[in-house]
N, C-alpha and C positions, 0 to 999 in steps of 0.2 A: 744971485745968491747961491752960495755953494751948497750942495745936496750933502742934507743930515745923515750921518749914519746910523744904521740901524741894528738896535740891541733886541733881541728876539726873547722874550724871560717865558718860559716852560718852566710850568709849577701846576701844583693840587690846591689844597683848598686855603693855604696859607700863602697864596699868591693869589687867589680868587681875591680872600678877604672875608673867609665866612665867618658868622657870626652865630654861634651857639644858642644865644641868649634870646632871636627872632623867633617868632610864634610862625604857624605853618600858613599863617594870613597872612604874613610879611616876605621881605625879599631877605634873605637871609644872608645878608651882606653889607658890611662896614659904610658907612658913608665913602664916597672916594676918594675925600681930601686924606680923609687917615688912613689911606690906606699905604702898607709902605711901597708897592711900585710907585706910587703918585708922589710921596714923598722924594723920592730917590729922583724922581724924571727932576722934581724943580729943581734939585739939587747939583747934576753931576753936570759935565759940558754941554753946552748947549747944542754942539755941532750934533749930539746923542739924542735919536730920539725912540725911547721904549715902545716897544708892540708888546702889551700883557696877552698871556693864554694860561690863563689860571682855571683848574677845573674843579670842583670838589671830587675826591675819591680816586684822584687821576693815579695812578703805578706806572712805574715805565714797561713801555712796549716788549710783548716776550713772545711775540708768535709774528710770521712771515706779513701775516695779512694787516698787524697790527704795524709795522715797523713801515708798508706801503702806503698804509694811510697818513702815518705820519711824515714822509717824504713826500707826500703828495701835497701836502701842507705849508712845507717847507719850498716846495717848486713854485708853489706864488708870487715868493721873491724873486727878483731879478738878481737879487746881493742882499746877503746877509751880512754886517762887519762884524756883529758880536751874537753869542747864540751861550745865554745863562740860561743853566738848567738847575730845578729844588725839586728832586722828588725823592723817595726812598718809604717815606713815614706809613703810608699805608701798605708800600710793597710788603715793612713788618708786618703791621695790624692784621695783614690778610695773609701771613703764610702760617702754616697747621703747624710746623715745624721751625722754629727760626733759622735761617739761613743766608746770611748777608751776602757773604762769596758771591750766590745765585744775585741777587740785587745789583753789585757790583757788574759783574759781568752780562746785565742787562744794560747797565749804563755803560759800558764799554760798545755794546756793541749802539745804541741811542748816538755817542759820539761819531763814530763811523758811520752810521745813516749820514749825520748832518755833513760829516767831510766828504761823503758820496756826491753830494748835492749844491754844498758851497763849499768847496775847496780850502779856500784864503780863509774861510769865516774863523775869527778866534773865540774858541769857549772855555765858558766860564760854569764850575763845577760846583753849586753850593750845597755843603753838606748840613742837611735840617737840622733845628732847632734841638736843642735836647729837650725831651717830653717830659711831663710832672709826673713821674713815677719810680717816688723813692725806695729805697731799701724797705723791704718787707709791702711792697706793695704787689698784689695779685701780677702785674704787667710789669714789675722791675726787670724782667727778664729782655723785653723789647727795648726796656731803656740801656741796657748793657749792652743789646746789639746793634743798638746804634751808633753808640761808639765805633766799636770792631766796623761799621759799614763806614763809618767816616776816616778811618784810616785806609780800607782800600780805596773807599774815592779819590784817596788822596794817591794813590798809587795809579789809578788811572787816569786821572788828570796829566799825569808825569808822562804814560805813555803817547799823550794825545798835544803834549806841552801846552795844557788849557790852563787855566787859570782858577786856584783850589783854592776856595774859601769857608772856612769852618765854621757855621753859624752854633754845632756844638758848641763851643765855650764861650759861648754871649751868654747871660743871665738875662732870658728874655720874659716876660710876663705873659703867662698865661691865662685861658678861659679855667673853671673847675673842672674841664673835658682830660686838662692835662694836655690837650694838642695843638690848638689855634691860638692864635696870639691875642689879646687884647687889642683895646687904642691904642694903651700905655705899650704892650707888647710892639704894636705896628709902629710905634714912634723908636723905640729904641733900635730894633730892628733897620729901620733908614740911617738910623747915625753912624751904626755899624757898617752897613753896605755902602754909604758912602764914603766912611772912612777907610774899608776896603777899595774902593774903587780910586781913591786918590794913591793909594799905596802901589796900588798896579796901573796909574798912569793915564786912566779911561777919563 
């Protein structure tokens, strides 16, 4: 039997699967069938087989000691074939100042770890969700710079010739948190990424 390859998905808490609506007595997480990595696995080529590391709160890496534990991570594998990354969302939520550029060229340099480590490996850069927060809302300011971050991702992706998918212009369903996706959310969200994924061939 030929050996599956392996898609590496690096995400927060909307690749977790967390679920707002759990009491602090529960596990605060989607059942797994609706979740959308587990949708996507049943879905895309079989030769593919997903490794999830979804965390809640996760930001990308922006300190030396932060960037070796995440290669240390990554040196587990023997081969990496695919290495999708979704984070950004909270690097907003948590800066005093908003500042996407800085976000950006955290993931610039997240890409460069992982070519440090798997060479060959091709990545795939997915820019998050657009958040519920419309005009006139206290946080509309983070939803305008998510935009602005999804077009430099999109500019780094190009340096790294990874593979740039824009989860911004999915109308995706969300929690009333305005952040996490729903069922309904996690189910659209797979249609998309697998319609993505047939687009670029995986």
């Amino acid at each position: 039997m030929e050996d599956k390859q392996i898609l590496y998905l690096y995400g927060d808490s909307n690749t977790y699967g967390y679920n707002p609506l759990a009491s602090c007595y529960e596990d605060a997480r989607l059942p797994k069938d609706i979740r959308w990595p587990t949708m996507l696995q049943e879905r895309i080529n079989e030769s593919i087989q997903i490794i999830e590391d979804g965390q809640n709160g996760r930001c990308l890496p922006g300190y030396e000691a932060e960037f070796k534990r995440f290669q240390k991570v990554l040196g587990r594998y023997e081969k990496l074939d695919y290495f999708a990354v979704m984070l950004g969302t909270n690097d907003l939520l948590n800066q005093s100042s908003l500042n996407p550029l800085e976000i950006a060229n955290h993931m610039d340099l997240l890409l460069q770890a992982v070519k440090d480590i798997h060479e060959e490996c091709q990545c795939i850069v997915i820019s998050p969700p657009m958040m519920g927060f419309p005009a006139g809302h206290p946080m509309n300011a983070i939803q305008e710079a998510n935009v602005k971050l999804s077009n430099l991702y999109h500019e780094v992706a190009g340096k790294y010739k990874a593979r740039f998918i824009d989860a911004g212009k999915w109308n995706i369903d969300l929690f009333y948190d305005g952040i996490h996706l729903t069922e309904k959310g996690n189910r659209q969200f797979a249609e998309h990424m697998v319609s993505a994924f047939k687009k670029g061939r995986l």
